[in-house]
C-alpha angles and dihedrals in degrees: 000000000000114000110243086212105105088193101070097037112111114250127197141205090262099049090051084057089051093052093038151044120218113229139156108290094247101045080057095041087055083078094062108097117220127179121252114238133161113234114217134205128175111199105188101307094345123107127187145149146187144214114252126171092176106082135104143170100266097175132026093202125059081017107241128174128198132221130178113212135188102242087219091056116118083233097059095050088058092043094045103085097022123086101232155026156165144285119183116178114213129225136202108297082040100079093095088055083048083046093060107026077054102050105027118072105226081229091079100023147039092225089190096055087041090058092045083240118154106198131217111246126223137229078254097046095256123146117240129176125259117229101025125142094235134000131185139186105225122191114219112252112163135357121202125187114224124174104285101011156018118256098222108202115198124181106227110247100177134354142181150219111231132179125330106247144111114294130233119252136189108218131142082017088288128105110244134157131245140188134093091241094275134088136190125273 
């Protein structure tokens, strides 16, 4: 009698090349979907933020998100000798503020004041976006170093709950939104 636990049937190669096509990793990674957040510094007077896709929860407790950064980014080099900084995650009517934060280095721009955006501040001086369907302070814990980039871990100090509205996603190297209007409590 076959064993209707797919789990513990035997697969084979072949079976694998029937179910799936073989492609270049990141042809393949560019269906993972990943929110759209802006990450924040604040260096002395200076704010400044950036567009990221790549970032994820990687511990309930303590809290701790993950963001992978470009060492050569504007934004690194502010976050690089503070202890925090900020995560805002956009929602739909946000994509053109994910548009310039994404395409315009803070060194030659204030990106805020070229959006017309006024941020809300934090208790720790650091910029967040208004509007956005979530935002956190995250304190800096580790910071690896990984081909491209540098995974960037911050515990989360404070977070809160935005709007209620579809958030952004990067998928298919586009940015796109997803949700069915409602959101966990």
């Amino acid at each position: 009698m076959a064993s209707s636990n797919r789990c513990v049937e035997k697969r084979t190669v072949n079976d694998v090349k029937r179910d799936f096509v073989g492609t270049d990793p990141k042809n393949t990674l560019k269906l993972m979907p990943l929110p759209v957040v802006i990450v924040s510094a604040r260096k002395g007077g200076e704010i400044n933020g950036m567009t990221a896709a790549w970032v994820s929860q990687v511990s309930a407790e303590p809290p701790v998100i993950m963001v992978a950064i470009r060492s050569e980014r504007y934004t690194w080099e502010m976050m690089k000798d503070t202890e925090n900084f900020g995560i805002s995650v956009l929602g739909e009517g946000q994509e053109k503020i994910a548009g310039l934060f994404g395409s315009v280095s803070g060194r030659n721009k204030n990106k805020f004041k070229e959006g017309n955006i006024e941020p809300i501040v934090s208790d720790d001086g650091l910029p967040l976006i208004p509007g956005s369907v979530a935002a956190f302070v995250c304190r800096k814990t580790e910071v690896v170093s990984i081909g491209d980039h540098l995974a960037v871990f911050g515990e989360i100090l404070k977070s809160w709950k935005g709007e209620e509205k579809y958030p952004l996603i990067w998928y298919g190297w586009n940015i796109s939104k997803l949700g069915n209007g409602s959101r966990p409590e």
